[in-house]
Each structure stands twice: as C-alpha cells, then as structure tokens.
C-alpha positions in Angstrom: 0.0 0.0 0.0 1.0 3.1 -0.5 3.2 4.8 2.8 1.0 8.0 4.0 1.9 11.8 3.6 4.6 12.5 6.4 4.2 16.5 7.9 7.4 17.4 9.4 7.0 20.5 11.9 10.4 21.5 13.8 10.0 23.6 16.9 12.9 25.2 18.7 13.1 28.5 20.3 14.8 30.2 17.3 12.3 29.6 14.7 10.8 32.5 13.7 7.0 33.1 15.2 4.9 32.1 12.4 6.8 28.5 11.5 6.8 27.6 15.1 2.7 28.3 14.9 2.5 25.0 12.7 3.6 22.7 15.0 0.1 23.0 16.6 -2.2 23.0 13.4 -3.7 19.6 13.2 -2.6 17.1 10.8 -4.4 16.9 6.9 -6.5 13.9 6.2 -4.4 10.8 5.8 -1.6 12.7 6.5 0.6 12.0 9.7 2.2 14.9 11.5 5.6 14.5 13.1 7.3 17.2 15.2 10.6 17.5 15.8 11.5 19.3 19.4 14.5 20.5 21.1 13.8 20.6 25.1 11.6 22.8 24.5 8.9 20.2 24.3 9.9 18.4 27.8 8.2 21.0 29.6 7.4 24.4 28.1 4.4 23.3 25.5 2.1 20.7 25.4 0.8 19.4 21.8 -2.5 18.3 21.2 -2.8 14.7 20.0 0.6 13.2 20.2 0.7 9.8 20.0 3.8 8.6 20.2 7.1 10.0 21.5 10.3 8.9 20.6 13.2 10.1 23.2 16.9 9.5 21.9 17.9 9.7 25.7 20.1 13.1 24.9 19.5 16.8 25.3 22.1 19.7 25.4 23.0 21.4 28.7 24.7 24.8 29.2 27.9 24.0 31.3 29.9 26.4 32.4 34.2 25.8 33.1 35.5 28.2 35.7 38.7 27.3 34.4 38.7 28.6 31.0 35.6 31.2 31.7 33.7 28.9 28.4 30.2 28.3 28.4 29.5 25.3 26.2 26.3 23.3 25.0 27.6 19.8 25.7 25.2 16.6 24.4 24.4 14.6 27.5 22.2 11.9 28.6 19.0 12.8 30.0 18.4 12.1 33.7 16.2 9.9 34.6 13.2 12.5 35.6 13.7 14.2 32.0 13.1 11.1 30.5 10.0 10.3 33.3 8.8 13.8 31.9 9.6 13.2 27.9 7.6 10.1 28.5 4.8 11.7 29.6 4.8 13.9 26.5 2.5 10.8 24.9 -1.0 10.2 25.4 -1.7 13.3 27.4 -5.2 13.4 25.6 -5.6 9.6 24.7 -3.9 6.5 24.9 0.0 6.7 23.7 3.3 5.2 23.5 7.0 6.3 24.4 9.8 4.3 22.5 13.5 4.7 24.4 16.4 4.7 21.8 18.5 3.1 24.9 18.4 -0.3 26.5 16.3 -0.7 30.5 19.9 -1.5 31.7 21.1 2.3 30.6 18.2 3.8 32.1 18.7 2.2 35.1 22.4 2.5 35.9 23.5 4.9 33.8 21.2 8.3 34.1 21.4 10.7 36.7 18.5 10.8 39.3 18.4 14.8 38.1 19.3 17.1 35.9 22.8 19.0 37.3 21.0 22.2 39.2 21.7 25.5 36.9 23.3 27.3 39.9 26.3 24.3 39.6 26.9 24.8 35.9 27.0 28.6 35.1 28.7 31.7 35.5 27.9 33.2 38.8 29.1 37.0 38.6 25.6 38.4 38.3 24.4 36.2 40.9 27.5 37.5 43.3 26.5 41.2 42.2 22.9 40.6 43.1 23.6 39.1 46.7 26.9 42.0 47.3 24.0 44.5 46.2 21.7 43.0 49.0 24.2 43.3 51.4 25.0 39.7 52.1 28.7 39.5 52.2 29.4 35.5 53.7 28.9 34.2 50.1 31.1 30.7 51.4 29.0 30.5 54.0 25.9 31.4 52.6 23.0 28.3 52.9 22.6 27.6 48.8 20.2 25.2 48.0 22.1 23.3 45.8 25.9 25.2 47.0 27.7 26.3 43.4 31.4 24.6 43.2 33.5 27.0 45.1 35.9 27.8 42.1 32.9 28.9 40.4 32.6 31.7 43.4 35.8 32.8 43.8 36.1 32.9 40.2 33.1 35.3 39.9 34.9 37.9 42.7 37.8 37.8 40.4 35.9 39.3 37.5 33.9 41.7 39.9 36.8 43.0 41.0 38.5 43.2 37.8 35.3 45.3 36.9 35.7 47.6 39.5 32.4 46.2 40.8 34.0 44.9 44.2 37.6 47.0 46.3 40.1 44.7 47.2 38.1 43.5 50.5 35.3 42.6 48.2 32.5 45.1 49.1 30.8 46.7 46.6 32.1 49.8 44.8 29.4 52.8 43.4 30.0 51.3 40.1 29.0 48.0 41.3 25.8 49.3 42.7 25.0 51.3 39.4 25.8 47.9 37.6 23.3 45.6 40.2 20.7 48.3 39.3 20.5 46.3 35.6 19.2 42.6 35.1 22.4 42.0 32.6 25.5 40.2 32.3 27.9 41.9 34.9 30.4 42.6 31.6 27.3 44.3 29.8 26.3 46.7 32.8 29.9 47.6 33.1 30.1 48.2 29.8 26.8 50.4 29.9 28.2 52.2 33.6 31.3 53.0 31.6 29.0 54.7 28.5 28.7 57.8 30.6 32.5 58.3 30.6 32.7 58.1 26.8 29.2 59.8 26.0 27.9 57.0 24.5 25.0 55.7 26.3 22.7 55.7 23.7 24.9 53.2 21.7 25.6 50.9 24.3 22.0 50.8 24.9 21.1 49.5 21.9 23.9 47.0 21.6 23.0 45.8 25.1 19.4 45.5 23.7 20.0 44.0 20.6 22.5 41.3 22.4 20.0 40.1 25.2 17.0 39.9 22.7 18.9 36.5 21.6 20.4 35.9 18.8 17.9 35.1 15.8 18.6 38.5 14.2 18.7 37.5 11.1 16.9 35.1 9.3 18.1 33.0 6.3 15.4 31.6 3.8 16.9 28.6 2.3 16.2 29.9 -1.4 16.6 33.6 -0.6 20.2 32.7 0.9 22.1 35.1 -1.6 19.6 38.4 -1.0 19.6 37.6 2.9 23.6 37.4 2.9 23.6 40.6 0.7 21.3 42.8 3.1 23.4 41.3 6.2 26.6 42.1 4.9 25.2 45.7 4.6 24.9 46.1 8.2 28.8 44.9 8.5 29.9 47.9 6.3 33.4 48.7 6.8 34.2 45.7 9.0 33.2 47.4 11.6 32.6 44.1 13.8 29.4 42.5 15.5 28.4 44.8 18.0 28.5 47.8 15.4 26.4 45.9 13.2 23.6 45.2 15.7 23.5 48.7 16.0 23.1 49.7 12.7 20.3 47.3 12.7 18.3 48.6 15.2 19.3 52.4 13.6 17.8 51.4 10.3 15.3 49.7 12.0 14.3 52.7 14.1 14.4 54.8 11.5 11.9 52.8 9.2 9.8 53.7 11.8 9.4 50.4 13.1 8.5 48.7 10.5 7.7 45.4 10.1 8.0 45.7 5.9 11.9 46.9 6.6 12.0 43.7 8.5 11.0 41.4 5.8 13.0 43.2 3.0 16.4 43.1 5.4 15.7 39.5 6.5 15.7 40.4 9.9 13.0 38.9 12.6 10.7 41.4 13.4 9.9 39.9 16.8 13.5 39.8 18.1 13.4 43.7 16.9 10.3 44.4 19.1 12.0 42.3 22.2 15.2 44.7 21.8 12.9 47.6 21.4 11.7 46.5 25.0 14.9 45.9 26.5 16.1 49.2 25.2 12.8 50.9 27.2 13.8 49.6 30.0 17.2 49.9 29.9 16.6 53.7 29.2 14.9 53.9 32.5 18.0 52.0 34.5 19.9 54.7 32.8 17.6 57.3 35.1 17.6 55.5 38.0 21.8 55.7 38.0 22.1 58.7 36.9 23.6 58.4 33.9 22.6 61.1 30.7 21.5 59.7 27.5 23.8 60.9 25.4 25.1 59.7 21.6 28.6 60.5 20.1 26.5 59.3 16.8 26.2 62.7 15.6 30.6 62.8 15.1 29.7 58.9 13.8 32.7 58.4 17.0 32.6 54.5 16.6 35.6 54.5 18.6 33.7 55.5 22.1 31.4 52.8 21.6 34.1 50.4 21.1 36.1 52.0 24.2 32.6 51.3 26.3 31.9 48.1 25.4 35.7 47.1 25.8 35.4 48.8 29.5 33.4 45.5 29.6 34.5 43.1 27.8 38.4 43.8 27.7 38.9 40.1 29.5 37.7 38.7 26.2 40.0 40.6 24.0 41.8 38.1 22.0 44.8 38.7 19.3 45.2 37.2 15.4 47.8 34.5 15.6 50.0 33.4 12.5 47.5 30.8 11.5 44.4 32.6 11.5 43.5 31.4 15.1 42.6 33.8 17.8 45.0 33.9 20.9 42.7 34.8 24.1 45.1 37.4 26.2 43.8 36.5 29.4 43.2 32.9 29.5 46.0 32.0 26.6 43.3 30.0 25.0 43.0 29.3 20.9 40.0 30.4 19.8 38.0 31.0 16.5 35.6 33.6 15.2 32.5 31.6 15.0 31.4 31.2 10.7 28.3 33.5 11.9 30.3 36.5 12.6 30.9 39.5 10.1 34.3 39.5 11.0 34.7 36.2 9.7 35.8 37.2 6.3 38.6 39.7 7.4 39.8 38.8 10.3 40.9 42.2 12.5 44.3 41.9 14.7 42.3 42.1 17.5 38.9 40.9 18.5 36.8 41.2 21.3 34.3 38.3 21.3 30.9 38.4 23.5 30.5 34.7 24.0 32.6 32.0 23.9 31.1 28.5 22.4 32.1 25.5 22.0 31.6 23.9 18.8 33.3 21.1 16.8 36.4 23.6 16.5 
C-alpha cells in the first residue's frame, strides 16, 4: 500500500513566530504529522494529540568551566526525571506510546537521578552582584540550595573585582551598585556604567538590547540565501565588527519607523526587533535611575567611544590574530576562533573582542 503523507514540523526556540505556529495546526486527512523538538517540548508546550514519543535519551546542557571562563552546550544523557517527563509527552489526551532509543539496563544505571542544578553549571558573577547589592557578604557560607562549586565563586569575585564592581576586600564599589541596578550580564552593565565616561549611552543601549534579545537577528530563507547574505553584509559595512552591526540594525530599523515591511526586506526577525525595542525601554529607565545622561557620540559617527565602552566590559575577552588565522585569548591563553556566523569572519581584524565563547566542533 502506498506509505501516507509525512508532515514534518520542527520547533525550537529560534524559529521565527509564524513556523513555530504550525507545529500545533492539526494534521491533513491521511496525513501523519511528526514534530521534531528540542527541550523545548519536555516541559514548556504541550501538543495536542501526540501519539507517540520517541526520546533519543540526549538533550544539550549549558555547562559552564570556571577554568577557561567557556560556556559550552555539551550533548548529554538525560536524567532519569527528563526522561519520566519526555515520557509523559505521549498520550496526554488519549492513549500513547514512548519508544526509548537506549536499553532498561542504561536507564537504570546509567542516568542521573536529576538534571545537574543551573546554579552548579553557570557563570555566577551576576548572581555574586545581586547578593553583594543585598548586602550579604558570607557568600562561602551562605546556605545555597544546591551550593555552586567554590571555584565557580571565587572565580566570579575575580571578574567583579576586575570590573571595578568589588575594592580589594570585596565590598561593593558605586560602580558596582550602578551595575546591580541592571538585570544583565555583569560585563554588559559595566560596559553600559562606563558609556557615561565616553558619551555614548545611547549606543551601548542598543547594543545591550539588541544582544539580550537573543540571537535570531537574522533570518536566512533557504532559497533567498544570496539576498539575505547581501542585506546582512550591509549592516557589517566597513568591517566594523558584530556589535556595530547590531547597532546599525536597530538604527535602520528605528528609522523605518518600526517597520515590520523593513523587516521582511532586510531578512531580519521582526519579533526579536520588538524584544530589543523593549529591553532598550527599559534599559533607558535603569539609565535614570543611576544617573547616567543619555547621550550619543553618533552625531561625530565616534565608533571609537562605543568600542572604548563596550571594551570597558568586555576587555577580558580581548583576543589577538595568531600566524594561522586562530585567535589567541590574552587573558586565558586559549585558541579560539571567530564563530562562521560572525561578520568579521571574512577579514579577520588583529584584534577581537568576542561576546561569548562556544564550543563547537572547533
């Protein structure tokens, strides 16, 4: 007989708004529907009329080395109560299946009770701001529920202090308590703090926006590829780097007047636009609360204070061009590479300040 019409809906948390819609429209006649999830489906959406669930036994977990300062997304098996809870995807509105991709045997002795607790497995300097800024100062002794590694701690103090968020005995500095007043990466409030000195705020702003909206910016149709590298490479004009570009997105973006047509002709996702129009709204009143201006060194087109700003930041993450075309991180001696997404990837600069580090298969 002949093998019925296979729908196949992905759903992850980058796809733009209207794709991720479909994995809830029921299936055509005759038709089967098959959905392809990241974790996103263990817990944070329930589909109607799933059937049957097949769970691989892997998912991929943020873990954080204090050693090198990398976040990675490592593949790992489940725990057990992930795979409880991916079981229970099935048959929530009828009867349903679960097949395992693993043996009993692995399930038993191999997986994890849990999942390793977040606290355990990322980078604590905002969570060491936000407790300095509350006045508790025994972070060692301090009753955690699940008590981060202590490396982890003492290596978030070093990178306050290297802020200037913490003095040498570890109490909080006035730039630390302007930087607790914003729900960011410590490195990206510094970075904003430090737009006052170089009359930039405005900029930094919108960079700080634009990077905690995520990072589906851009979109890339698979048969528009050529016009959607074309209008992104417009934003990277002069090589001016990442951060820059972001900027120059939300400018043009802005001065569209919001518009979700200027969107669609630049291949850039409307709905991360209107999250970084949000953040910036809110940033704009942290600024107030501080006390810092809003001022823009646009009107000179001074690039140069933006990049002192967000080096004020970042500079731990500098990194210099090696021989080979590698990176060479200055503080932790590490090789690293600009990731293939990057405008910078084309002409490498001398030197590089990178935002994130991952870990891919270089």
């Amino acid at each position: 007989g002949k093998v019925a019409e296979l729908v196949i809906c992905p759903i992850y948390a980058n796809l733009p708004a209207e794709l991720q819609a479909k994995i809830f429209e029921p299936a055509p006649a005759g038709a089967r529907k098959v959905v392809l999830a990241t974790n996103i489906a263990e817990t944070s959406l329930t589909i109607d009329g799933i059937k049957y669930v097949v769970d691989p036994g892997f998912c991929k977990v943020k873990s954080y080395n204090p050693r090198t300062g990398m976040e990675s997304l490592v593949v790992a098996p489940v725990s057990r109560a992930s795979a409880e809870q991916r079981a229970g995807r099935s048959g929530r509105t009828g009867p349903g299946e679960c097949f395992r991709l693993y043996t009993e045997y692995n399930f038993v002795s191999d997986l994890d009770d849990d999942a390793v607790p977040e606290i355990q497995r990322s980078n604590l300097a905002s969570v060491v701001l936000a407790l300095k800024a509350l006045g508790i100062n025994d972070l060692v002794g301090f009753d955690f529920m699940d008590p981060p590694p202590a490396e982890s701690l003492l290596r978030a103090l070093e990178e306050l202090f290297a802020l200037g968020a913490l003095n040498s005995r570890g109490e909080l500095t006035k730039t630390g308590r302007r930087m607790a007043e914003f729900p960011l990466d410590p490195m990206l409030s510094k970075a904003i703090v430090a737009s006052e000195r170089y009359g930039c705020s405005e900029e930094v702003i919108t960079i700080a926006a634009m990077l905690s909206a995520g990072n589906a910016v851009f979109y890339r149709p698979r048969d528009k590829r050529v016009h959607a590298d074309a209008a992104r490479r417009a934003f990277h004009a002069g090589n001016a780097g990442d951060h820059v570009a972001l900027l120059n997105v939300y400018n043009a973006w802005a001065e569209s007047g919001y518009s979700p047509q200027w969107c669609r002709e630049s291949f850039v996702q409307h709905r991360t636009m209107r999250r970084a129009r949000d953040v910036r709204d809110q940033l704009g009143a942290l600024l107030e609360r501080v006390e810092i201006a809003p001022c823009s060194s646009a009107g000179g087109g001074d690039l140069d204070a933006v990049r002192k700003a967000v080096t004020a930041g970042y500079f731990r993450h500098a990194a210099r061009l090696q021989r080979d075309g590698s990176y060479r991180a200055v503080k932790s001696r590490q090789t690293v590479f600009v990731h293939p997404s990057s405008g910078l990837a084309q002409a490498p600069p001398r030197w590089a300040l990178y935002h994130a580090l991952v870990l891919r298969t270089k």
